[in-house]
C-alpha distance (Angstrom), angle and dihedral (degrees) to the residues before:
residue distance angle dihedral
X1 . . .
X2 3.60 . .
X3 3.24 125.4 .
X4 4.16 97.6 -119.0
X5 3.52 115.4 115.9
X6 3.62 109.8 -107.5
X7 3.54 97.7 -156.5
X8 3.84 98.8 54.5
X9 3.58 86.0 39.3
X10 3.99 99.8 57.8
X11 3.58 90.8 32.3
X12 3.74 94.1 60.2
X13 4.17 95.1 41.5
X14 3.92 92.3 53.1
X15 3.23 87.3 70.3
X16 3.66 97.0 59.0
X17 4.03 94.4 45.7
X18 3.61 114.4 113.6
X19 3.52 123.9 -133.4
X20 4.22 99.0 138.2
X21 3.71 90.3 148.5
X22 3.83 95.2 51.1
X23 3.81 94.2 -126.2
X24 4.13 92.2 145.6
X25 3.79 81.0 62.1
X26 3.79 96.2 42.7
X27 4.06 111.8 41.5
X28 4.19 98.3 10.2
X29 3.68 115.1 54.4
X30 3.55 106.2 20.7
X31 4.30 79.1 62.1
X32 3.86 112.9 25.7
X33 4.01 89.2 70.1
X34 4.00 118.8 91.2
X35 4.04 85.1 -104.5
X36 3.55 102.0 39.0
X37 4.34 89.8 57.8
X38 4.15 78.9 56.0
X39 3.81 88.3 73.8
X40 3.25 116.2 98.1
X41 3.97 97.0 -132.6
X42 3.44 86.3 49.0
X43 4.02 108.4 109.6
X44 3.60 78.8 46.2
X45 3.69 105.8 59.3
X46 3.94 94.9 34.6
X47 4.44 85.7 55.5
X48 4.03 94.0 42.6
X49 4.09 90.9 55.7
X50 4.02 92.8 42.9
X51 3.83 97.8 49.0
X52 3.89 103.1 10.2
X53 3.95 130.5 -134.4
X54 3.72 100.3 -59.9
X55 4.06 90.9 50.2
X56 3.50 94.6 41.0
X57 3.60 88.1 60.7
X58 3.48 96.6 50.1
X59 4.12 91.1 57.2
X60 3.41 99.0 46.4
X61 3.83 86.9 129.3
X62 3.87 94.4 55.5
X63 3.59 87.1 45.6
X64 3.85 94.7 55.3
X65 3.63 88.2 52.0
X66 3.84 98.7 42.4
X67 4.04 83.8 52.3
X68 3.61 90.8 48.2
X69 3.53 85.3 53.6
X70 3.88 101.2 48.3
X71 3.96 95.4 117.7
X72 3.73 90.5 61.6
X73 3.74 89.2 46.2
X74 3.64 81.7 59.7
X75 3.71 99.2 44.6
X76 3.81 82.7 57.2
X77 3.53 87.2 60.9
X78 3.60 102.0 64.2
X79 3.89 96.3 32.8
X80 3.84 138.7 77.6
X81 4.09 105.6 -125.2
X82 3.38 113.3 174.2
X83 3.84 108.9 -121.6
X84 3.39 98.6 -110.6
X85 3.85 87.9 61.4
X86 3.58 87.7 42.4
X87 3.87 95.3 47.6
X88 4.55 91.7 51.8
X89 3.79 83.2 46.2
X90 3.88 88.5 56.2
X91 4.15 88.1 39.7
X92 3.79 85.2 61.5
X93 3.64 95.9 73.5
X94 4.07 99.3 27.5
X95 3.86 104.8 30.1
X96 4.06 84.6 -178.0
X97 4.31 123.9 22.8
X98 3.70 108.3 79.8
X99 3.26 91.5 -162.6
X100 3.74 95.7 58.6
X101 3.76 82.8 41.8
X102 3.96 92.9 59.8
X103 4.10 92.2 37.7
X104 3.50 89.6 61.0
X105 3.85 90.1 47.4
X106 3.64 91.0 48.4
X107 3.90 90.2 54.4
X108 3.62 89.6 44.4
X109 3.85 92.2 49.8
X110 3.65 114.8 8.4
X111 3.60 107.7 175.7
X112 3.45 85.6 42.1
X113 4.25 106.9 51.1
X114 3.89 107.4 34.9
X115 4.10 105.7 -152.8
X116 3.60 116.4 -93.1
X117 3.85 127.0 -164.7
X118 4.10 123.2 160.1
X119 3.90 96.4 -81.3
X120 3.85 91.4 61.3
X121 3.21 93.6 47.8
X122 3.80 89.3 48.3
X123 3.78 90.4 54.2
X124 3.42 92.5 50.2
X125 3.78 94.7 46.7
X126 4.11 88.6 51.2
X127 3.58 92.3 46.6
X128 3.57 99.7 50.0
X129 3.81 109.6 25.0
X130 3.94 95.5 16.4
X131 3.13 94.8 -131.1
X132 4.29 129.7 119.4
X133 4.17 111.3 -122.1
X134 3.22 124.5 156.1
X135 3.59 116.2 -161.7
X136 3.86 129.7 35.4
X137 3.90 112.3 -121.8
X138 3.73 99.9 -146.5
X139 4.43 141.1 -10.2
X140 3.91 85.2 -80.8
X141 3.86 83.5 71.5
X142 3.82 89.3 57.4
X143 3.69 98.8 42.9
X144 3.86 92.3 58.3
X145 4.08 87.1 39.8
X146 4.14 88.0 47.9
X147 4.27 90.8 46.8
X148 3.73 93.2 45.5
X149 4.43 91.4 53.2
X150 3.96 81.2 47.5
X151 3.62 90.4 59.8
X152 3.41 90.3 44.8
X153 3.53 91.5 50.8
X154 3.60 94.0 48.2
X155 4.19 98.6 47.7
X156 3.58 92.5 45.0
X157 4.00 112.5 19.5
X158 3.59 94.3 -136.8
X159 3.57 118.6 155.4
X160 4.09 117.8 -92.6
X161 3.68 88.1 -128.5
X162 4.04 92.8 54.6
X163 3.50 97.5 48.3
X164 4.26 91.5 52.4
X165 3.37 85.0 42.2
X166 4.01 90.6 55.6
X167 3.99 95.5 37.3
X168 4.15 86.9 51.4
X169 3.72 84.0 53.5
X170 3.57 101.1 42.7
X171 4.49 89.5 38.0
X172 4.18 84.3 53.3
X173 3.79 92.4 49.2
X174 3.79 87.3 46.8
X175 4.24 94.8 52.2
């Protein structure tokens, strides 16, 4: 790992994440937790804050489907897939968008899949190739982006949530 000091590092980007209209406190936490994904709007809520209003309309077909198939969400929960299992469940409802892919891996398992978007993935591109890209090309691009937050979480025991937060920041900044 490089040798940048994580703390500093996430302390000074959360500061720069932007979250004016308080949707982390209004469609993410009160739904990522085991209880939260209980409530019936759930699915919902977690969907409108990843991909917004216009998006959400636009998937209104994968979202009747990953509704439909809330219980195995669930099941998910309280089990140990192994991601690729986890990853051609996701594929089921968005044969193409990784990032949807991932999201719905993350709400499946979120301690498990940190969220990923293209300004994470630009962070973690600068930081350890130096170099700016914006997209990842395939899941190979999120396995090496989910092993280097685990190290991150490991060295420094900062929360999952706090170091996206940071890399978002930091990946925006970069753009």
């Amino acid at each position: 790992m490089n040798k940048l000091n994580w703390q500093k590092f996430i302390k000074f980007w959360l500061q720069f994440y932007n979250d004016s209209q308080n949707l982390d406190e209004k469609f993410y936490y009160p739904y990522i937790s085991d209880e939260g994904l209980l409530k019936v709007d759930a699915l919902d809520e977690l969907w409108l804050w990843k991909m917004g209003k216009y998006y959400f309309e636009i998937f209104q077909k994968q979202m009747k489907l990953i509704k439909e198939n809330k219980e195995d969400i669930l099941k998910f929960r309280k089990s140990n897939p192994g991601q690729e299992i986890l990853y051609n469940f996701s594929k089921r409802f968005f044969p193409t968008g990784l990032i949807y892919q991932i999201f719905l891996m993350h709400i499946c398992k979120p301690e498990e899949y940190p969220i990923f978007d293209q300004h994470v993935f630009r962070a973690f591109i600068f930081i350890t190739k130096k170099e700016i890209i914006d997209k990842p090309k395939s899941i190979k691009d999120y396995w090496r982006y989910r092993e280097f937050v685990f190290q991150i979480y490991r060295e420094c025991k900062i929360s999952l949530r706090d170091i996206d937060k940071s890399l978002m920041a930091f990946g925006q900044f970069l753009a």
